[in-house]
C-alpha positions as CSV (number, residue, x, y, z in Angstrom):
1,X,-3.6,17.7,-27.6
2,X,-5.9,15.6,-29.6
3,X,-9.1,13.3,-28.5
4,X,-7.1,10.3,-28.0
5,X,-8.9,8.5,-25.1
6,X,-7.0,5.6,-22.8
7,X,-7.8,2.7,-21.1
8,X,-5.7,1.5,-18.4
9,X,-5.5,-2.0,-18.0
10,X,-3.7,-3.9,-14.7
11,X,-0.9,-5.3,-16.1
12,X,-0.4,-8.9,-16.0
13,X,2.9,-10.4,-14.7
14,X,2.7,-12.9,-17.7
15,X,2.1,-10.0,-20.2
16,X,4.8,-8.1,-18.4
17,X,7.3,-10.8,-18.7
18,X,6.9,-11.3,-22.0
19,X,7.2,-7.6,-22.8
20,X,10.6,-8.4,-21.3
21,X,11.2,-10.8,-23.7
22,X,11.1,-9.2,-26.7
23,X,7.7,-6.6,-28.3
24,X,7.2,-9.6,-30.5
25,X,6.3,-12.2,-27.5
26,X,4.3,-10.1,-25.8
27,X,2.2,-9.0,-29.1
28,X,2.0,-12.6,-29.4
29,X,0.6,-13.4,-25.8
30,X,-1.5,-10.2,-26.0
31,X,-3.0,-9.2,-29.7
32,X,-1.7,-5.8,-28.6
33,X,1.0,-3.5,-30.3
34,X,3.0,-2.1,-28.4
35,X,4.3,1.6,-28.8
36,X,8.3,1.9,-30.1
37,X,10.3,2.3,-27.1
38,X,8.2,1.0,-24.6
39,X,10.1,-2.2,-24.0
40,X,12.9,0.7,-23.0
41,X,11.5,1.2,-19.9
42,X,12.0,-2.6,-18.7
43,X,15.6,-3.0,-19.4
44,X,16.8,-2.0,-16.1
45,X,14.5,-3.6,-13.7
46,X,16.3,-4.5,-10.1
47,X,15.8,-8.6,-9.7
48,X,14.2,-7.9,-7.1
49,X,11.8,-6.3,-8.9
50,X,11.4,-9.1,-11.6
51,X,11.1,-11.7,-9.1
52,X,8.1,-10.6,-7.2
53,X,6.6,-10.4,-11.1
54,X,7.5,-14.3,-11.8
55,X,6.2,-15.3,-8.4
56,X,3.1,-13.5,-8.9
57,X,-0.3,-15.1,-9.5
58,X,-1.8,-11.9,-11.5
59,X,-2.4,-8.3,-11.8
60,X,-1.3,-5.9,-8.2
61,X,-1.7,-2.9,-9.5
62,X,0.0,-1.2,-6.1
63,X,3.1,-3.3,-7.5
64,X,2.5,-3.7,-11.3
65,X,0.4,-1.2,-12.2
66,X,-1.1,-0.5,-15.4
67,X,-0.6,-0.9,-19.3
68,X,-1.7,2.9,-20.9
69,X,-3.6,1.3,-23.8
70,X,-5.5,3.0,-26.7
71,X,-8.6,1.0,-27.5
72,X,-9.1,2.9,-31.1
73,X,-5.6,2.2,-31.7
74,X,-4.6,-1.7,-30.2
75,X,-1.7,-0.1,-28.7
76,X,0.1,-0.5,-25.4
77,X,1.5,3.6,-25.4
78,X,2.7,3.8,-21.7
79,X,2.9,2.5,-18.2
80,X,1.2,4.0,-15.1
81,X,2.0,3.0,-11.7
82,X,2.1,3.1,-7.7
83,X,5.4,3.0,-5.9
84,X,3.7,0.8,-4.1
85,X,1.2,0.5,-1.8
86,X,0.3,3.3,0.9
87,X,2.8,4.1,3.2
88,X,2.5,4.5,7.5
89,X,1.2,8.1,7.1
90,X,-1.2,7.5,4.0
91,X,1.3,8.6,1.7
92,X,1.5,6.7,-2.3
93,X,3.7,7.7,-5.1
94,X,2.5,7.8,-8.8
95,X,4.8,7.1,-11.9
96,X,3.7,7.2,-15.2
97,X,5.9,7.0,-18.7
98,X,4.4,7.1,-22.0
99,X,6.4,6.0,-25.4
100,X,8.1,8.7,-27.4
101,X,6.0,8.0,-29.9
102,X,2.6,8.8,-28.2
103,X,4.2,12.1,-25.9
104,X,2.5,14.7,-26.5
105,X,-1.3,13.3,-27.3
106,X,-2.2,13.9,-23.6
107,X,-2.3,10.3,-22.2
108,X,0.0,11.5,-19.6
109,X,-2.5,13.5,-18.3
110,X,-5.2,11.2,-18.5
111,X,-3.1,8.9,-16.6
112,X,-2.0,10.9,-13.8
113,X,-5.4,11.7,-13.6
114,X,-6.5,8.5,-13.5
115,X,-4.3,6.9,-10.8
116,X,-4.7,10.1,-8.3
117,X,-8.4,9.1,-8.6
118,X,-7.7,5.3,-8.0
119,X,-5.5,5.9,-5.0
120,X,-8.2,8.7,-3.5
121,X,-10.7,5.1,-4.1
122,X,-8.4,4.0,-0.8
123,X,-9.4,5.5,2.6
124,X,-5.9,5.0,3.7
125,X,-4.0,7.0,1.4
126,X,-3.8,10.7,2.5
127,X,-1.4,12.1,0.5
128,X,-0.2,11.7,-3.1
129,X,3.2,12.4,-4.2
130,X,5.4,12.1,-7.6
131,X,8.7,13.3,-9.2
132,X,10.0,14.8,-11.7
133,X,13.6,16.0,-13.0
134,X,14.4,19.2,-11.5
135,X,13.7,21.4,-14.1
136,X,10.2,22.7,-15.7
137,X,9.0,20.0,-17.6
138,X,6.0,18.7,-19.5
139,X,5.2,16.3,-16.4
140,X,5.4,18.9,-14.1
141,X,2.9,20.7,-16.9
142,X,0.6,17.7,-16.3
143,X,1.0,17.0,-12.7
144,X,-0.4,21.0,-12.0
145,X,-3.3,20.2,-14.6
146,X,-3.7,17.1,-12.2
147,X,-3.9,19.5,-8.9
148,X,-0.9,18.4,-7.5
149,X,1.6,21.4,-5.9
150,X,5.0,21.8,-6.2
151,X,6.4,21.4,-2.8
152,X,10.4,21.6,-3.0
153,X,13.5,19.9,-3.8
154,X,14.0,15.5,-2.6
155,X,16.7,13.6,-3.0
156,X,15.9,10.0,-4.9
157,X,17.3,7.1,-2.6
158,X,19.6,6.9,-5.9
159,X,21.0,10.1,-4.5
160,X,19.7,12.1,-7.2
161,X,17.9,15.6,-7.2
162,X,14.5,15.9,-8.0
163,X,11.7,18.2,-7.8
164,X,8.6,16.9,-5.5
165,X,4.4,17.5,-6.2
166,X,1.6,16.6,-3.5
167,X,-1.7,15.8,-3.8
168,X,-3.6,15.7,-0.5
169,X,-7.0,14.3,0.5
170,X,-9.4,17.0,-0.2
C-alpha cells in the first residue's frame, strides 16, 4: 500500500457527461487526467440513468457520487458512490471502482472509508450495505478493513449471485 492520499470530489453532471464523451473532453472541461480505463465504467449506463444526469442542475452525491481524485497526482483514479439515497428502513448501498491502473495503492479503502463515514453524517441511514462477486476478493479485503460483516449470499435484481457486507449504526 503506499501514502497515496484521495480527495473525493461530488461529481458534476457536466464533468460526468463529458467523461462520456470521450477522456479528452472531459480533461478539457476539467484540467484533470483521468486514470486509463476509467471511461470503462460509463459505457453501459441505463438511459435512465444518463437522463436524470442531463436534467440535473449539479452535484447529488446520493445519485452521482464522487470522482476518487489524487490531488499530488491531477488524476481522476476511481468513482465512489450511493445506490442512492436511504431507503424505508435506513438502509444505503456503497459502490466504489478504482482504474486498473491505480488498484492496488489503497484508494479503495480510503473510499469505502470515506462514504461509510458520509452516510453515518445522515441520521436516517441505519444500515450500510455493499457487494461484491461471490468469491474472496480484494473488495471484500477492504470492506472488512472498513468494519463491514459478511452477512450471506443476495441475488442482484440482474439475477446474479453475489456476496452481501453490513455496516450498522454503532
Amino acid at each position: 500500500m503506499s501514502d497515496l492520499k484521495i480527495e473525493l470530489v461530488p461529481l458534476e453532471p457536466a464533468h460526468l457527461l463529458a467523461l462520456m464523451e470521450s477522456e479528452a473532453a472531459y480533461e478539457k472541461v476539467t484540467g484533470l487526467r483521468v486514470a486509463a480505463g476509467l471511461q470503462d465504467f460509463f459505457e453501459q449506463v441505463p438511459s435512465s440513468y444518463l437522463e436524470d444526469v442531463k436534467s440535473a442542475s449539479g452535484p447529488d452525491v446520493w445519485r452521482f457520487g464522487f470522482v476518487v481524485m489524487i490531488p499530488a497526482e491531477n488524476y481522476w483514479a476511481g468513482c465512489a458512490s450511493y445506490k442512492g439515497p436511504p431507503d424505508a428502513h435506513g438502509m444505503v448501498e456503497i459502490a466504489y471502482a478504482i482504474a486498473p491502473s491505480w488498484e492496488g495503492h489503497g484508494l479503495a479503502t480510503q473510499a469505502a472509508a470515506f462514504l461509510t463515514e458520509q452516510a453515518f453524517r445522515d441520521a436516517r441511514v441505519k444500515i450500510i450495505r455493499a457487494h461484491t462477486l461471490p468469491e474472496k476478493n480484494a473488495s471484500g479485503r477492504v470492506l472488512e478493513k472498513c468494519g463491514f460483516t459478511f452477512v450471506g449470499e443476495a441475488m442482484e435484481p440482474e439475477d446474479r449471485l453475489v456476496w452481501r457486507w453490513e455496516y450498522p449504526r454503532r
